[in-house]
C-alpha positions as CSV (number, residue, x, y, z in Angstrom):
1,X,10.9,-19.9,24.4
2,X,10.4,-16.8,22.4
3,X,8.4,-13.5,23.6
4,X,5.6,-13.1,21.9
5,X,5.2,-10.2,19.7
6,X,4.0,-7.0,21.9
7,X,1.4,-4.6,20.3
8,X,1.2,-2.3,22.7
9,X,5.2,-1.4,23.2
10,X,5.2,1.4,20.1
11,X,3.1,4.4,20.4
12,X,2.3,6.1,16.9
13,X,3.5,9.6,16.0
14,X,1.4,12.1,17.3
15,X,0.2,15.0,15.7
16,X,-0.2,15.8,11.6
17,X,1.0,13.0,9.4
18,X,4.3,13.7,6.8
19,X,2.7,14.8,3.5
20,X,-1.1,16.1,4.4
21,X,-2.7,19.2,2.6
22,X,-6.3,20.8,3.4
23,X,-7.9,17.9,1.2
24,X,-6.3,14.9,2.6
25,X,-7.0,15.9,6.1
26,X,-10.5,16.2,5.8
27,X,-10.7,12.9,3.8
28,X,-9.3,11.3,6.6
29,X,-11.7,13.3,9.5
30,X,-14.5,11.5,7.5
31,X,-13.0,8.3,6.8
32,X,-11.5,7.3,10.3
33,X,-14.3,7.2,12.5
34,X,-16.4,5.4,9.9
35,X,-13.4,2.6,9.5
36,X,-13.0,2.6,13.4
37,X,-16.7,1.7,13.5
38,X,-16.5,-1.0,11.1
39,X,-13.1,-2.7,11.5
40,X,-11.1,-3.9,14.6
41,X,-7.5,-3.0,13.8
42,X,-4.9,-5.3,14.0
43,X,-1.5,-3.1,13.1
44,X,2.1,-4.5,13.5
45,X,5.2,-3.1,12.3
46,X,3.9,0.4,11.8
47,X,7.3,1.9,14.1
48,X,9.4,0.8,10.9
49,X,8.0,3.4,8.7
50,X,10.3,6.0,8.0
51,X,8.9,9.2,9.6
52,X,10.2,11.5,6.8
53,X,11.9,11.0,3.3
54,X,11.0,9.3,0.1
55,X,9.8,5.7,0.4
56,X,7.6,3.2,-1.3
57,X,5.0,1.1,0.6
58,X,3.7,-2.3,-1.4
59,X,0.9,-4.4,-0.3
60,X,-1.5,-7.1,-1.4
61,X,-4.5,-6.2,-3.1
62,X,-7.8,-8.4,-1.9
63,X,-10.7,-5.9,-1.7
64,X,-11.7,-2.3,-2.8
65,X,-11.7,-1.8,0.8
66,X,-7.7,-1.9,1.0
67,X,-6.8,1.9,0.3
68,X,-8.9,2.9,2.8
69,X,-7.6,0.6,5.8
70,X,-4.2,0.6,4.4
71,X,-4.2,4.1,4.2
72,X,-5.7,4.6,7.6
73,X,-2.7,2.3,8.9
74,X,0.2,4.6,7.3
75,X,-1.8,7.7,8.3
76,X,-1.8,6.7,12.0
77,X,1.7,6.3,12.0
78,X,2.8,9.3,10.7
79,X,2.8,9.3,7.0
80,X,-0.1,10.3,4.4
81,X,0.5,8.2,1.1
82,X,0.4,9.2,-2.3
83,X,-1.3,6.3,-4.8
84,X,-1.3,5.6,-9.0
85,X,-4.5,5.7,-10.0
86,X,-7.1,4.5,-12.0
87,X,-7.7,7.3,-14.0
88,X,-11.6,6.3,-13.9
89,X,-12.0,6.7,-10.2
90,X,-11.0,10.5,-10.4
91,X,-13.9,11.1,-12.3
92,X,-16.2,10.2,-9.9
93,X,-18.5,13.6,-8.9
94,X,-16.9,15.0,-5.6
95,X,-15.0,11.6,-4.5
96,X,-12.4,12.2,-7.5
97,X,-12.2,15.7,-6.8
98,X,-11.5,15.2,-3.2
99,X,-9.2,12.5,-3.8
100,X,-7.2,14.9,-6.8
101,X,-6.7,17.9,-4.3
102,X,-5.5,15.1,-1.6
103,X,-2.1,14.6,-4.0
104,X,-3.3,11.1,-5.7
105,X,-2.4,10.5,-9.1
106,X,-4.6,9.4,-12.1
107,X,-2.7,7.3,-14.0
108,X,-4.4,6.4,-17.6
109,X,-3.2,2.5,-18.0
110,X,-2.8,0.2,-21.5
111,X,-2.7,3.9,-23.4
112,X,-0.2,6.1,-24.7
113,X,0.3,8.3,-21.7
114,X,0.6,5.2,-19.2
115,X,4.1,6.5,-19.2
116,X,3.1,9.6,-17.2
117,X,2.6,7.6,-14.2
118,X,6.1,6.8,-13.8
119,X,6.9,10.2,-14.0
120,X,4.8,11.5,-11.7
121,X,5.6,8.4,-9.3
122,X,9.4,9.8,-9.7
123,X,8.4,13.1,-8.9
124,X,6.6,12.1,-5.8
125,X,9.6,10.8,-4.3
126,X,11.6,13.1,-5.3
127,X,8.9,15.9,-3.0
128,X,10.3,13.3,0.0
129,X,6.5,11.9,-0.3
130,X,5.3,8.3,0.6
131,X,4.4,6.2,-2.4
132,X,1.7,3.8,-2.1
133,X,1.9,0.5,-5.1
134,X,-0.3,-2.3,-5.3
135,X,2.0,-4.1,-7.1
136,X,0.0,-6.8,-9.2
137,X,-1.9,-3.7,-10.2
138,X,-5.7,-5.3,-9.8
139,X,-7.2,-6.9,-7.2
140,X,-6.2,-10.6,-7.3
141,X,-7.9,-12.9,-9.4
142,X,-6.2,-16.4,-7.4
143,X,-8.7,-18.2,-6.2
144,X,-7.0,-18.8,-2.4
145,X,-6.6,-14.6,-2.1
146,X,-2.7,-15.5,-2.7
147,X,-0.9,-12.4,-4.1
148,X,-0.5,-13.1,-8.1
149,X,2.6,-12.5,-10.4
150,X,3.1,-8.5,-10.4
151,X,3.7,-6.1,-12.8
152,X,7.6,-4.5,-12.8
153,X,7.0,-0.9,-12.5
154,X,7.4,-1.0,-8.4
155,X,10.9,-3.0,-9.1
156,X,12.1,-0.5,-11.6
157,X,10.9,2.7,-9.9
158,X,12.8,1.8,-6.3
159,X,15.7,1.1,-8.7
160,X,15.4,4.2,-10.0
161,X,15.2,6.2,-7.4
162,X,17.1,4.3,-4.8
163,X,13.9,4.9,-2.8
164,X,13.4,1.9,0.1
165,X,10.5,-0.4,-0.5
166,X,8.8,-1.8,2.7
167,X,6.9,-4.8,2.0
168,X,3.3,-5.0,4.0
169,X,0.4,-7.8,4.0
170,X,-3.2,-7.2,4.1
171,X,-5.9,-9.8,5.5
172,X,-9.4,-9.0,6.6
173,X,-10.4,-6.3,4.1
174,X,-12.1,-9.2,1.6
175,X,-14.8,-10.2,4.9
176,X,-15.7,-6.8,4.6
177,X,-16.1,-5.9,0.7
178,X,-15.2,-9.3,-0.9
179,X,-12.8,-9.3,-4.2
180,X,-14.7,-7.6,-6.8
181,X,-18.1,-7.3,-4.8
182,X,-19.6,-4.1,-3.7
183,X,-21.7,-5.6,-1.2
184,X,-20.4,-4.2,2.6
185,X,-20.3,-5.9,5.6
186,X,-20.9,-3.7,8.4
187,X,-21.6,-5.6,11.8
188,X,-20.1,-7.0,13.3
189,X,-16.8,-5.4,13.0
190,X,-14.2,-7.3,11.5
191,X,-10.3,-7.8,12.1
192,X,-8.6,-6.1,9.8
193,X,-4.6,-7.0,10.0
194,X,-1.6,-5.1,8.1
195,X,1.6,-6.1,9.1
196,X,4.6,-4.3,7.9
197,X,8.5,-5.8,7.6
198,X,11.9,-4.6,7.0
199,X,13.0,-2.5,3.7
200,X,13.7,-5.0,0.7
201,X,16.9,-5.5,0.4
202,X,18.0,-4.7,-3.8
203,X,21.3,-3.7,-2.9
204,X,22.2,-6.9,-5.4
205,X,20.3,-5.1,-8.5
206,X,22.2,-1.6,-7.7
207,X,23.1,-1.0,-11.5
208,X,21.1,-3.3,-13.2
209,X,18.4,-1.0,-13.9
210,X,18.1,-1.7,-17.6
211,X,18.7,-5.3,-17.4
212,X,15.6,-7.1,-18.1
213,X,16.1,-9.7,-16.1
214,X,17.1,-8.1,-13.1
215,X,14.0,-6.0,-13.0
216,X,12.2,-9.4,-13.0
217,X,14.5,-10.8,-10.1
218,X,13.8,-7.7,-7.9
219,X,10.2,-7.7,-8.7
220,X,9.7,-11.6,-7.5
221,X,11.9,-10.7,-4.7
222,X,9.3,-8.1,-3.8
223,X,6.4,-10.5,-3.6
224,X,7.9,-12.5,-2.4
225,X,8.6,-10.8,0.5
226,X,5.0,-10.0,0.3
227,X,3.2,-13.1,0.1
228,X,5.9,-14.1,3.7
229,X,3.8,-11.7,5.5
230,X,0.7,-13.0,4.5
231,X,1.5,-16.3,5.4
232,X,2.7,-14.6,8.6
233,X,-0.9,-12.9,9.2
234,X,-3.1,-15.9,7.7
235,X,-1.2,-18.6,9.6
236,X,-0.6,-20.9,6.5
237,X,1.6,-21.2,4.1
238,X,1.1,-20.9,-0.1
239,X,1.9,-23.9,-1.6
């Protein structure tokens, strides 16, 4: 009989997390306690984050809520992430100032200068920063809260870069701001689960990173390897 999986075995780094400034660091002094009042965490996996060096976290996306507990979880174990975007949300009055001076990137998507994201996610990496992609790049729209096909940018960025993707799942964010609401639930808290596996392993693609059908390859890999820890965390299995 196997051991069940211990959650108590791996203590978190202490002290600052990899990659904080002034900004970020106050973000999160308001943040935590307010997340810690409203969620239950549920973290697994977090002692296979890399504690310094470039590196690109992917997750599910399944509730506004999700780059606030997912960034809570890298944050307590030792990294502060750096996200793409919407370019919208940085023009919020004092929220997209904040988040601006905090290292996140406005990224202006379907125009012109979409391109610019890429570069500045290559230039985040490159700064030994952690990079934080939703890859299906919107919350998703399946009606189940299975990840959705995802957009290639992730694929052909780790490519790249040769930067290591760790695949993560997300449950229990949509019970507290469901897909595309805005109403929040507050009491009582919920259990919120992120569960983090090994690096992606694209050694196969090394080379192939103008091949069209590669990128595709790597990118279902990806989600794949996604959608295994949902199924992990949710206890079933998508058909």
């Amino acid at each position: 009989m196997s051991r069940p999986e211990s959650r108590i075995s791996y203590q978190p780094p202490q002290g600052k997390p990899l990659g904080t400034n002034a900004a970020f660091r106050f973000g999160a002094a308001v943040m935590r306690p307010i997340l810690n009042l409203i969620v239950k965490r549920d973290w697994r996996g977090g002692e296979k984050l890399p504690a310094r060096g470039p590196a690109i976290v992917v997750c599910n996306h399944i509730s506004y809520l999700d780059p606030l507990t997912f960034s809570h979880f890298l944050y307590n174990n030792g990294r502060a992430p750096r996200y793409l975007g919407k370019e919208s949300v940085f023009r919020i009055p004092i929220i997209g100032f904040i988040i601006k001076a905090a290292g996140q990137i406005p990224v202006s998507r379907e125009s012109k200068d979409a391109i610019k994201g890429m570069e500045h996610a290559v230039a985040v990496l490159q700064a030994g920063h952690l990079l934080g992609v939703y890859p299906e790049g919107t919350l998703t729209r399946d009606e189940n809260l299975w990840p959705m096909k995802a957009k290639t940018g992730v694929a052909r960025l780790a490519l790249a870069t040769g930067a290591p993707i760790y695949p993560c799942a997300s449950w229990g964010p949509e019970k507290v701001i469901p897909p595309y609401g805005k109403k929040i639930k507050l009491f009582p808290r919920t259990k919120v689960s992120v569960l983090m596996g090994d690096p992606v392993d694209l050694s196969r693609f090394k080379g192939r990173e103008s091949d069209p059908v590669a990128i595709e390859e790597a990118t279902e890999l990806i989600m794949d390897e996604i959608t295994r820890l949902l199924e992990k965390l949710r206890g079933v299995t998508d058909l």
